[in-house]
ZADRENLO-850650 format. One record per residue: x, y, z of N, C-alpha, C in turn; residue in one letter; residue number from 1. Coordinates in nm, 4 decimals, padded with zeros to 6 digits, m for minus. Layout:
N
NODE_n.xx_n.yy_n.zz_ca.xx_ca.yy_ca.zz_c.xx_c.yy_c.zz_res_n
NODE_X_Y_Z_X_Y_Z_X_Y_Z_a_NUM
...
This chain:
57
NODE_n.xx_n.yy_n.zz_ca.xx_ca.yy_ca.zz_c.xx_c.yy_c.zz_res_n
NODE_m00.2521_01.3916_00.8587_m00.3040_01.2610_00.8208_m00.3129_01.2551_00.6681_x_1
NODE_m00.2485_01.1603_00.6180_m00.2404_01.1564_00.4750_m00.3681_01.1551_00.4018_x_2
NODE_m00.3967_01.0408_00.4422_m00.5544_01.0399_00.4455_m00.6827_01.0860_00.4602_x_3
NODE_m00.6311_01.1850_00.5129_m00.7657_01.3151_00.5461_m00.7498_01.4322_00.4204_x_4
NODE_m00.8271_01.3669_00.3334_m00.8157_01.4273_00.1456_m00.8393_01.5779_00.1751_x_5
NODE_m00.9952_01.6858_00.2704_m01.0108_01.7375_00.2636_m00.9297_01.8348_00.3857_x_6
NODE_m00.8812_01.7892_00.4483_m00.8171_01.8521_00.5543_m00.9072_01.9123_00.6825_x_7
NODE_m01.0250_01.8404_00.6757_m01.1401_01.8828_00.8523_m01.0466_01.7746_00.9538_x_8
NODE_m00.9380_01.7519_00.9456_m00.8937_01.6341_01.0601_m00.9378_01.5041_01.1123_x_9
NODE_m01.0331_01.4523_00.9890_m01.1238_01.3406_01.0257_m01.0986_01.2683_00.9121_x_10
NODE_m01.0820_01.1336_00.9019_m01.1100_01.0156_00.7689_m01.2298_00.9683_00.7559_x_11
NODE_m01.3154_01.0048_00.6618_m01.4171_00.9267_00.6368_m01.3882_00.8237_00.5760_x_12
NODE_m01.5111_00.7127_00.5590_m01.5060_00.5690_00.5038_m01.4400_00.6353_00.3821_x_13
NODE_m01.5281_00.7005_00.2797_m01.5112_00.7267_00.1365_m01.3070_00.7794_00.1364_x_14
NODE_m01.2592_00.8528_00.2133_m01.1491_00.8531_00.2283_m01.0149_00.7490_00.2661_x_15
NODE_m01.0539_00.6582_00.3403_m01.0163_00.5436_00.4071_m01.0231_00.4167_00.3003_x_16
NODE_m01.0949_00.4280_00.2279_m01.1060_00.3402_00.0947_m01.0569_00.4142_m00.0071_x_17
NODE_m00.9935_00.5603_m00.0205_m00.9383_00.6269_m00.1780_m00.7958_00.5559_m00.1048_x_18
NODE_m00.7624_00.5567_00.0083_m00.6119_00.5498_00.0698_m00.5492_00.4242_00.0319_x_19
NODE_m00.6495_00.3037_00.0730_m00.6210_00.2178_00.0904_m00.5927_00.1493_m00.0780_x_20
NODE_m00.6992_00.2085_m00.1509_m00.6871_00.1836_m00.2864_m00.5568_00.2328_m00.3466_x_21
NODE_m00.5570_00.3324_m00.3108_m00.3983_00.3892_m00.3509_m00.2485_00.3261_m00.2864_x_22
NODE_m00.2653_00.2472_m00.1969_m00.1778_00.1835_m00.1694_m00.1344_00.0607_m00.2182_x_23
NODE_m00.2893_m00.0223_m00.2559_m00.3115_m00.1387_m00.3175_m00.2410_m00.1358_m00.4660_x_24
NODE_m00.2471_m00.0463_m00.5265_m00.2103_m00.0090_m00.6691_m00.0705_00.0208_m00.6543_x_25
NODE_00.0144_00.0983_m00.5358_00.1552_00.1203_m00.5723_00.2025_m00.0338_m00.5253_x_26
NODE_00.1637_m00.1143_m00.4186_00.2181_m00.2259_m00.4506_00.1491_m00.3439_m00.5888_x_27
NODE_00.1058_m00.3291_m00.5849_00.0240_m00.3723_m00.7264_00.1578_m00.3951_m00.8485_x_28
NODE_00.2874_m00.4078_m00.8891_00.3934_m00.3250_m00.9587_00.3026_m00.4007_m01.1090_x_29
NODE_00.2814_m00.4725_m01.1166_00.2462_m00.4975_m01.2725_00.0973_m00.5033_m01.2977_x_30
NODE_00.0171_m00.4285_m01.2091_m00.0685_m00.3703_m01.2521_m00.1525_m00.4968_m01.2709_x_31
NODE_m00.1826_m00.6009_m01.2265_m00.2378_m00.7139_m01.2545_m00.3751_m00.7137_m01.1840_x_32
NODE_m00.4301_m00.5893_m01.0997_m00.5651_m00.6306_m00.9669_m00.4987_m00.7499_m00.8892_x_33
NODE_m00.4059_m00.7660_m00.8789_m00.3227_m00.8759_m00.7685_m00.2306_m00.8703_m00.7155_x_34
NODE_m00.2084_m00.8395_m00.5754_m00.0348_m00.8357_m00.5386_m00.0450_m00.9625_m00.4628_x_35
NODE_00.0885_m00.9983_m00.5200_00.1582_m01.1184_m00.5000_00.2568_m01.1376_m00.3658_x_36
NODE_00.2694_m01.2400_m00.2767_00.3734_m01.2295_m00.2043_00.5020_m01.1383_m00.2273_x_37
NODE_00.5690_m01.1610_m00.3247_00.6948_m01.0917_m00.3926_00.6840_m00.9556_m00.4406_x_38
NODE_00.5420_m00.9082_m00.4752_00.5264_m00.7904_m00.4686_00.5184_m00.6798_m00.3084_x_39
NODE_00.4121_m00.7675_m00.2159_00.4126_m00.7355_m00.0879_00.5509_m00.7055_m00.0257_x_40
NODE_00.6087_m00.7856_m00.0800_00.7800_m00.8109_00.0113_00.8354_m00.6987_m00.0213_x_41
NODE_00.8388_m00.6650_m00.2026_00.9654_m00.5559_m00.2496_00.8928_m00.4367_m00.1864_x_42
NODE_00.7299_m00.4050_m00.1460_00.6956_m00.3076_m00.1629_00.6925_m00.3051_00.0271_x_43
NODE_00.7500_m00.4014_00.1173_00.7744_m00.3577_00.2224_00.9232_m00.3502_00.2728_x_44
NODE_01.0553_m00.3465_00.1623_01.1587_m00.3560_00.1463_01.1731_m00.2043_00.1173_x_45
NODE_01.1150_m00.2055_00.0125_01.1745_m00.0469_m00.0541_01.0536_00.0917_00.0358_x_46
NODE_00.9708_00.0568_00.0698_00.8923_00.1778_00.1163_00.8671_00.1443_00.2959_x_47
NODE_00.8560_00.0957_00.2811_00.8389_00.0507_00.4519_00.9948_00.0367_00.5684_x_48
NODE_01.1010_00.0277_00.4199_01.2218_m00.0024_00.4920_01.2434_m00.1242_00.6231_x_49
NODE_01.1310_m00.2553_00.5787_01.1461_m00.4087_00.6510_01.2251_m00.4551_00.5826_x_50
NODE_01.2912_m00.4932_00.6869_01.4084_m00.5939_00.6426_01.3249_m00.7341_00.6426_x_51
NODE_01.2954_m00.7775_00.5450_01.2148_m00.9370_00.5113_01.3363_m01.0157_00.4861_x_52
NODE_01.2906_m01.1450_00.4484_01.3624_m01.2309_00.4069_01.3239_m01.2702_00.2452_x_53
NODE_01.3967_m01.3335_00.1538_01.3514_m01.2832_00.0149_01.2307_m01.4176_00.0009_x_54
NODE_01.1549_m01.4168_m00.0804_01.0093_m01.5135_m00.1282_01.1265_m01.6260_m00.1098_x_55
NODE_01.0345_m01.7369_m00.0416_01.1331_m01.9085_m00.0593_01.2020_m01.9532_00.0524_x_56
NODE_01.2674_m01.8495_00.1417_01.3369_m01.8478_00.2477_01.2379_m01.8351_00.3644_x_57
């Protein structure tokens, strides 16, 4: 579990919120405290490997 920082096989809250934060920030790309539709998209294009449709369509 990626998420299980200390390795006892369990996620605590405090863990479950470093994860989620860390995810928020790699799609985050310009670093703004905001992801944007178009950020969501590239960052479920290139890491998630979804085939989306591009922002507009």
């Amino acid at each position: 579990m990626p998420m299980d920082l200390d390795g006892d096989g369990v996620v605590t809250a405090m863990e479950h919120a470093a994860g989620a934060r860390s995810l928020f920030e790699h799609m985050d790309a310009n670093h703004d405290e905001r992801v944007t539709r178009e950020e969501m998209l590239n960052f479920q294009r290139e890491v998630l490997g979804v085939p989306v449709a591009p922002p507009g369509r």
